[in-house]
Every structure is written in structure tokens, then in C-alpha cells.
C-alpha positions in Angstrom: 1.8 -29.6 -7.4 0.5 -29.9 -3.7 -0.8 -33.5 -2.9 -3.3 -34.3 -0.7 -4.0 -37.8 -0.5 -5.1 -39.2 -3.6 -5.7 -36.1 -4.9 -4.1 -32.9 -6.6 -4.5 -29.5 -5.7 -2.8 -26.9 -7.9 -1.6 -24.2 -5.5 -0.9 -20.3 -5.6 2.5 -21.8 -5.1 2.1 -23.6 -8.2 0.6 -20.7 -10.5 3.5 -18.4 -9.1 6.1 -21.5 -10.7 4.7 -20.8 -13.5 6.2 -17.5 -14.1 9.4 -17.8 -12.4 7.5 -16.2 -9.5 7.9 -13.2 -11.2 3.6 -12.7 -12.1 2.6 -9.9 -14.2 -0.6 -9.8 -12.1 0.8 -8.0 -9.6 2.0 -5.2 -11.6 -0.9 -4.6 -13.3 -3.0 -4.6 -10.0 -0.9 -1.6 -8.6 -0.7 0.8 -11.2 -4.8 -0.2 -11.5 -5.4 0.9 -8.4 -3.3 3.4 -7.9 -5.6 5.0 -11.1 -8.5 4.1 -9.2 -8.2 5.8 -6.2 -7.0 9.5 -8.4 -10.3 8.4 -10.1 -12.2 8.1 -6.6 -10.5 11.5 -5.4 -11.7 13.5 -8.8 -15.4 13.7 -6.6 -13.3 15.1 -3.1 -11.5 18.1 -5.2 -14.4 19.2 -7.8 -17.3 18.6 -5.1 -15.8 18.5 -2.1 -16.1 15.7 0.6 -19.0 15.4 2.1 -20.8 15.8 -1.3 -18.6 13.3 -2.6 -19.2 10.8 0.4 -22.9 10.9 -0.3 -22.5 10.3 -4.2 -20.0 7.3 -4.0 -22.1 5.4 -0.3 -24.1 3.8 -3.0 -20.7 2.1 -3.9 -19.2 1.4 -0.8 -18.0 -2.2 -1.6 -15.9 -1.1 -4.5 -14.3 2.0 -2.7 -13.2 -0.1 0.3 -12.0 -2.7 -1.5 -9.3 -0.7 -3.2 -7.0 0.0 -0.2 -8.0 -3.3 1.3 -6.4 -4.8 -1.9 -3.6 -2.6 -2.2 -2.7 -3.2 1.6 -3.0 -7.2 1.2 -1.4 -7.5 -2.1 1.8 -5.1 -0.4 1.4 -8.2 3.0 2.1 -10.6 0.3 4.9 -9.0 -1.4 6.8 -7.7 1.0 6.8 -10.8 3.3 9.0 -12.0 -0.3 11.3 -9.4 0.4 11.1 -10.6 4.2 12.3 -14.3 2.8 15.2 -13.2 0.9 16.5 -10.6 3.6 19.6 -11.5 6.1 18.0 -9.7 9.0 15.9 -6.9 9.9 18.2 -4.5 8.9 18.0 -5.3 5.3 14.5 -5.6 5.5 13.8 -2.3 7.4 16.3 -0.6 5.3 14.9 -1.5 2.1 11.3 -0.6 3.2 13.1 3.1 3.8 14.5 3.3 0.2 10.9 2.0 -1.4 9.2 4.5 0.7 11.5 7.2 1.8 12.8 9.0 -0.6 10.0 9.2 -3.1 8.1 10.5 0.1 10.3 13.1 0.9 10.8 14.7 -2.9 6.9 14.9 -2.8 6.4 16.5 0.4 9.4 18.8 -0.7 8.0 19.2 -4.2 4.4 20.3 -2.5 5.5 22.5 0.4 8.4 24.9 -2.4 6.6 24.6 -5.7 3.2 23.7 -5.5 3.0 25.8 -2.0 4.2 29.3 -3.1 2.2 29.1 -6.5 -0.9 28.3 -4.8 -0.8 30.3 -1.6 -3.2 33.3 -1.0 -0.5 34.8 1.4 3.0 36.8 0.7 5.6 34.2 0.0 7.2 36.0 3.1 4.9 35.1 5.7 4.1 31.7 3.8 7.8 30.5 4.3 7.6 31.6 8.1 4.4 30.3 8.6 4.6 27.1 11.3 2.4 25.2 9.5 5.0 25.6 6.3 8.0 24.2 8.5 5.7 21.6 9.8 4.6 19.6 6.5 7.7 18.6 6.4 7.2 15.9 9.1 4.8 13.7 6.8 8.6 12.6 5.5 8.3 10.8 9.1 4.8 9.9 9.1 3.5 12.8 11.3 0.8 13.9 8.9 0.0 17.0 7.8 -2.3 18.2 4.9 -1.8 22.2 5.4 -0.1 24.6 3.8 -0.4 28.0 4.7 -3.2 29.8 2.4 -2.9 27.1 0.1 -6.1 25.8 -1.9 -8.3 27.9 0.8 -11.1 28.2 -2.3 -11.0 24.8 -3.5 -13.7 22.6 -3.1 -12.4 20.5 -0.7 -10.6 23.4 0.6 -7.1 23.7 2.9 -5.8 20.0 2.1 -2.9 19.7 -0.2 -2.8 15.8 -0.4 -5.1 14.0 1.6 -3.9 10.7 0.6 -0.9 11.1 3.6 -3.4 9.5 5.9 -2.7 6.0 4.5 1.5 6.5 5.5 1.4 6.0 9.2 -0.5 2.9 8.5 1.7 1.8 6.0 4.4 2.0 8.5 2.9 0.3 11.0 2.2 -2.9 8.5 6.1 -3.1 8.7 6.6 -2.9 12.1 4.1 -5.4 13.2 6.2 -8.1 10.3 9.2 -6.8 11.7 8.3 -7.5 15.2 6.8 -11.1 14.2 10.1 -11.7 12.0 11.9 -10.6 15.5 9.7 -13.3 17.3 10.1 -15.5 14.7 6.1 -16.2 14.6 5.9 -15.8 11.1 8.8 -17.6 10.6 6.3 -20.7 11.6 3.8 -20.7 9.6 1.3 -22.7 12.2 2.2 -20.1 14.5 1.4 -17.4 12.1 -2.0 -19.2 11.2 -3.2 -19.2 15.4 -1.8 -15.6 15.3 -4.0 -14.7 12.7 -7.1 -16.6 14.0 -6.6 -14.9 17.5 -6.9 -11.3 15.6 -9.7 -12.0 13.8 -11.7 -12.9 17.1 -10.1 -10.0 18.7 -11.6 -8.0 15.8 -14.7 -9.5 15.9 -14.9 -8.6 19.4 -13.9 -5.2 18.7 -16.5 -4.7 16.2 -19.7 -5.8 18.5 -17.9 -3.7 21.6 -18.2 -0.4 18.6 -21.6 -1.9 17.1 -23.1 1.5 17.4 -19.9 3.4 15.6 -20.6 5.0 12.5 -19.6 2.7 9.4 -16.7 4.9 7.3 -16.6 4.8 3.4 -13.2 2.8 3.4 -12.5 0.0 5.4 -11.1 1.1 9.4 -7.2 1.8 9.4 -6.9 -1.4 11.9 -9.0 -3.6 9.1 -6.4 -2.5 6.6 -3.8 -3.6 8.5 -5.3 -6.6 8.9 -5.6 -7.4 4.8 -1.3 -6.5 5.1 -1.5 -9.2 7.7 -3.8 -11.3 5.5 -1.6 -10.8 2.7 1.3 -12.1 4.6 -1.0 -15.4 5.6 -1.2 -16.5 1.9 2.3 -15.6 1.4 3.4 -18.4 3.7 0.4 -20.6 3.2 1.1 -20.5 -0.6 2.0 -23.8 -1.4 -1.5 -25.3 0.4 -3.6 -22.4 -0.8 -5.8 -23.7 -3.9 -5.4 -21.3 -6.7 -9.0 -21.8 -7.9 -11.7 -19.5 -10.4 -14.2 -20.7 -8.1 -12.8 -19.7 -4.8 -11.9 -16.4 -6.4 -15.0 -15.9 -7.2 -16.7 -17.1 -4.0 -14.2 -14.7 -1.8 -15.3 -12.3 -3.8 -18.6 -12.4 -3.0 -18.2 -13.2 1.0 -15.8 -10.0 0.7 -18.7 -7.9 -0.9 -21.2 -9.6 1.4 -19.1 -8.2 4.6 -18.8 -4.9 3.2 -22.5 -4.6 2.5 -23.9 -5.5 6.0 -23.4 -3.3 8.5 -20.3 -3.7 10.9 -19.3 -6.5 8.4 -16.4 -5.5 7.7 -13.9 -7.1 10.2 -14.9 -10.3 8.0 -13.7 -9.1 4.9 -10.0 -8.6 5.4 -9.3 -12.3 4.8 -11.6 -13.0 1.0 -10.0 -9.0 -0.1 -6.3 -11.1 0.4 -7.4 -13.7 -1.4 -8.7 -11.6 -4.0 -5.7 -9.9 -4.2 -3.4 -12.7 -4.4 -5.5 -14.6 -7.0 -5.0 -11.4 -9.5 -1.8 -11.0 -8.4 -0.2 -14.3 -9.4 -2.3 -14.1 -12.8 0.4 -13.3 -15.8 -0.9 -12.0 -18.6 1.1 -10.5 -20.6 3.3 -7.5 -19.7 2.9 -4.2 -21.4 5.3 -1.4 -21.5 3.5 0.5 -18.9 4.4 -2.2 -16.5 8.0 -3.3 -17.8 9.5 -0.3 -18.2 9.0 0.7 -14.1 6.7 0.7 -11.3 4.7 3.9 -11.5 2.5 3.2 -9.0 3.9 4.4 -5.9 4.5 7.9 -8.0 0.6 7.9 -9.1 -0.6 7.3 -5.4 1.7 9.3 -4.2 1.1 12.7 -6.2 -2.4 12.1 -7.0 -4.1 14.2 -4.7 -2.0 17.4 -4.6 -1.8 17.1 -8.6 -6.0 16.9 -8.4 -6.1 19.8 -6.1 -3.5 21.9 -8.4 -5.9 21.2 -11.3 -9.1 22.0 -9.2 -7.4 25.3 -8.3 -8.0 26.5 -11.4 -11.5 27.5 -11.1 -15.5 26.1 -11.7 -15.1 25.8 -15.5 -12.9 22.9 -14.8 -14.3 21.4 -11.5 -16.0 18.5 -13.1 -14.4 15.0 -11.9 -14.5 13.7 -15.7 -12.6 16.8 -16.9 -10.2 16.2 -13.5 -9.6 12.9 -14.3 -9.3 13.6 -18.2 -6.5 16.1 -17.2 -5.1 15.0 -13.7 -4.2 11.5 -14.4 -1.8 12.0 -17.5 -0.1 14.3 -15.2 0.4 12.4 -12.4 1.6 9.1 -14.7 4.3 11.8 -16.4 5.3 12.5 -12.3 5.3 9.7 -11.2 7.3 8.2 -14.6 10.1 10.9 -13.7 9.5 9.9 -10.0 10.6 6.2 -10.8 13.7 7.4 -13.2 15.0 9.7 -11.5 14.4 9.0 -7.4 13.0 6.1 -6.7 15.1 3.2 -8.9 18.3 5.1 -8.2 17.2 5.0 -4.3 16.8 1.6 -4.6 20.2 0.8 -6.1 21.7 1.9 -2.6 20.9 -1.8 -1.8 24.5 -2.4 -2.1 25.7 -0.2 0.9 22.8 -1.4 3.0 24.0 -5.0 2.2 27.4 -4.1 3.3 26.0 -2.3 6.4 24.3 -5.1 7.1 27.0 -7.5 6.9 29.4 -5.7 9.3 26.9 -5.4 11.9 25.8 -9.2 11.7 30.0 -10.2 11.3 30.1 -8.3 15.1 27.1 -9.8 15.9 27.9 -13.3 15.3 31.7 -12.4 17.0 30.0 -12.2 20.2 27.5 -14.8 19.7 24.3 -12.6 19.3 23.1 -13.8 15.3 22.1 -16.6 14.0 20.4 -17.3 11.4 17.6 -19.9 11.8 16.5 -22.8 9.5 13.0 -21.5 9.6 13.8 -18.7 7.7 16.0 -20.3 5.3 13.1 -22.7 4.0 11.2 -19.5 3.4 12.8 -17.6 0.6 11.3 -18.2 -2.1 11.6 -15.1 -4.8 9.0 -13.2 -5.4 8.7 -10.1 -8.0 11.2 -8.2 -9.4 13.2 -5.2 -7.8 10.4 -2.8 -8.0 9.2 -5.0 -4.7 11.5 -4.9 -2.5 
């Protein structure tokens, strides 16, 4: 335990020990909210968005803090991966094979199955549409939610899976750790901390210069990437941040406070991390549904397109309960067969990247460029199993 003069604090550190760093809490929290947000989205396909926006406003707080946990909860994790890596190539190149491939089956998936079942135009002028060749670049992160002629009558009507948006940002959470890994701030962790401090007044000032913008039903991409960068706070403050009920529950509330006053929000990224990391390191036992894979990533991944396929199918079914009832078995079966058969076999290409990676650094280190500093030794600490990397 941490100690603290006469006194004894029982850290996050502490309650991760406790389960071999390996916390069921974690699990649980991202296949929950993975459901969540196909839940959220059965209002967008059966009643369309701006319907939908009015309906869930009254709930604001618990609609933004589902990506705002999800993006701090993924800070905290990967800066784990971050601790065991070599160098940036292992940790870029196992962010690739998490992401990438998985990515790419979807968008493939969507734009030859899903596309040409669904499309209002001949499958020859479909194929050479533009916008066809096009939606392939959300494998990249250049997002694109059109098909051509595909879901035109739907309720929320030209948009095959809106969930994309969330990618470039996603990719963006790694760059910035990659480029403080490069700088070896958050290799520091007192560095880290003034880095942190300096972007929340720099969001702070941000949100009085855009006082008079209107306030969005999920938290501002930037604010998202600030939980990621919250996440990766508590990561290396673990072993002086009290794992506490009472602070749980009192970041709770500051979180839901920010998010219920207007222009609030650049206050809650720091309590949502908090939040996140308190559930996460909680263990409760593990059930099938999170020991036999991590179905997440599948779930939020083909949710949307998977809710739109169902809504397609006409007003006797465009209810969000009956879109849930039938839409979210579905996309756990996909996103079971998207583990099994893509995603855990993408990640056992670890062993080539590890041998990439080790012939670059051996050259490196021939002509004096690597070295591996003791800062970054002292920080790996394992976290999770592989389905983090």
C-alpha cells in the first residue's frame, strides 16, 4: 500500500495487485458500453436524429458520459500497452492490428454486402458510383457515411454507420501518446501532471472564448480526447491515486454537475476518468461473455450499420425497443465472429512486429540513435490481458 506519513492510503495501484492487474472491471465496462451506445442509436435509425436529439436532451449527462468513459478507460489501458512496448514501433503497430483490420472487414463488409442489398440504384452504376470507391477511405480515417442509394428511406436516411465519426479521434488519442512517449513527457509523470494542468486551462480558456457556441449532446471531440488524456493521468498516477467509494461517488457527481451546467463540460473530462478507472479496476467475477473474447470493439463497430439494415425494413419494425430487441443479438453474433475470426488472429501478428521491431532498434542502436531510458523501464507495469493491447 501507498504511505503517506503516518497514514495508509490504499491505491488504484493497490486494487489493481489485487487481481494480478488483470481487473474484470474493465471488461465488463466495454462490452457495457459498447451495448449502450447500439441502445442510444435505436432512437437515430427508428426516429431519426433530430427527433432523437430532442427525446434523449433530457438525458444529456448519461449520453456524454458514455464516450467520455470509453475514451478514458482506452487512455488508461493503452498507456499499459505503452509500458510494456520497446519503442514506438511496437506501440503504433499494435494500435494498427487492434484497430485496423477489424476496421477494414467492416467498411468492406458494408460497402459489398450490406451496399448492393440495400441500394435503390442498379448494382452497375452503384459499383461505379464515386461515392462507392470512396467509403473505402474510413479504413484510413477519412470518414464517409454514404453509400450510393443506400438507406435513402430510412429514418435517418443516407448514413450507413454513423458511429465512423469517433475513428479520426481515436487516432488522434494515439498520436498525441505517441508524440509525448517521443518527448518522453509522459515518461515523467510530474511532467505529465503540468502537461495536463496546462490543457485544462487551455480548455477552460477555450470554452469562455466559444461561451455562446451551441452545447452538443455528447461531449466535444477535443473534450474526448481530453478523458484519453485523463485516462493516461491515472494510469501513471496509479500508485498515489486513492481508490476510494467516496471519491467515486463524489466524481461522479462533479462529472454530472459539469455536464448539467452549460459550457461545463471542459470540467468533466477529469471525474469521467476517474469514474472510469474506479469501475475498471473493480473484479467481479468474470462471465463467459467477457472470458471467452473481447466483443466490444465488434458491437461498436457494427452497431450502426446492423441498426440501419434492421430499420430498412420498414415502419412495422421502426420502434427503438423492437430495434434493440432484434439489432443487438445481431451485432454480439458479428462482432463474436469478428473477434474469432479477424481480430484475435490480427493480433497474433505481434510476433513479426516484435521481430520488425527488433531489427530496426539492433540498426538503430549500431549507430548510436536508441536507447532505452530508465524512465520507461520503471513504468511497465502489466495491465489487462491481450485483448488490450
Amino acid at each position: 500500500m501507498s504511505v503517506s506519513g503516518a497514514a495508509t492510503m490504499f491505491s488504484l495501484a493497490d486494487q489493481l495487485a489485487l487481481s494480478r492487474n488483470r481487473p474484470a472491471g474493465f471488461d465488463y465496462m466495454r462490452i457495457a458500453l459498447a451495448a449502450a451506445i447500439v441502445c442510444l442509436h435505436s432512437l437515430n435509425v427508428t426516429v431519426g436524429l433530430g427527433r432523437a436529439l430532442d427525446i434523449v436532451s433530457s438525458a444529456r449527462i448519461g449520453v456524454a458520459m458514455i464516450l467520455a468513459l470509453f475514451f478514458a478507460l482506452s487512455g488508461f489501458l493503452v498507456t499499459g500497452s505503452l509500458s510494456r512496448c520497446k519503442s514506438l514501433i511496437s506501440f503504433l503497430g499494435l494500435r494498427v492490428l487492434r484497430i485496423g483490420p477489424a476496421l477494414a472487414v467492416e467498411i468492406t463488409l458494408s460497402a459489398i454486402i450490406i451496399g448492393p442489398i440495400f441500394t435503390e440504384l442498379p448494382l452497375v452504376q452503384y459499383f461505379a458510383d464515386p461515392k462507392f470507391q470512396h467509403y473505402f477511405l474510413n479504413i484510413v480515417g477519412d470518414i464517409h457515411y454514404q453509400l450510393p442509394g443506400v438507406f435513402l428511406r430510412n429514418p435517418m436516411p443516407d448514413v450507413v454507420n454513423a458511429q465512423l465519426w469517433t475513428v479520426p479521434y481515436e487516432l488522434w488519442c494515439y498520436i498525441i501518446l505517441a508524440l509525448l512517449a517521443a518527448t518522453t513527457i509522459c515518461f515523467s509523470r510530474v511532467l505529465y501532471l503540468v502537461f495536463l494542468v496546462f490543457a485544462q486551462i487551455g480548455l477552460i480558456g477555450y470554452g469562455v472564448l466559444h461561451w455562446h457556441d451551441p452545447v452538443s449532446i455528447q461531449l466535444p471531440p477535443h473534450l474526448l480526447v481530453f478523458c484519453f488524456l485523463s485516462g493516461v493521468g491515472f494510469y501513471l498516477w496509479r500508485d498515489r491515486t486513492p481508490f476510494n467509494r467516496t471519491l467515486f461517488l463524489l466524481a461522479l457527481v462533479l462529472c454530472a454537475a459539469a455536464m448539467s451546467t452549460p459550457y461545463g463540460d471542459m470540467l468533466a473530462p477529469v471525474p469521467a476518468a476517474y469514474v472510469a478507472c474506479y469501475l475498471g479496476a473493480l473484479n467481479p467475477r468474470r462471465s463467459w461473455i467477457v472470458s471467452s473474447g473481447d466483443y466490444s470493439y465488434g458491437v461498436f463497430l457494427y452497431g450502426f450499420a446492423i441498426q440501419q439494415c434492421v430499420a430498412a425494413f420498414g415502419a412495422p419494425i421502426q420502434h427503438w425497443s423492437l430495434n434493440i430487441l432484434i439489432s443487438l443479438p445481431i451485432c454480439f453474433a458479428v462482432a463474436f465472429a469478428s473477434w474469432h475470426l479477424v481480430e484475435k488472429h490480427a493480433l497474433r501478428l505481434r510476433g513479426h512486429l516484435d521481430l520488425f521491431e527488433a531489427a530496426v532498434l539492433s540498426r538503430l542502436s549500431i549507430i548510436g540513435f536508441w536507447r532505452r531510458s530508465p524512465e520507461r523501464v520503471e513504468l511497465g507495469v502489466t495491465l489487462g490481458g491481450g485483448a488490450s493491447l
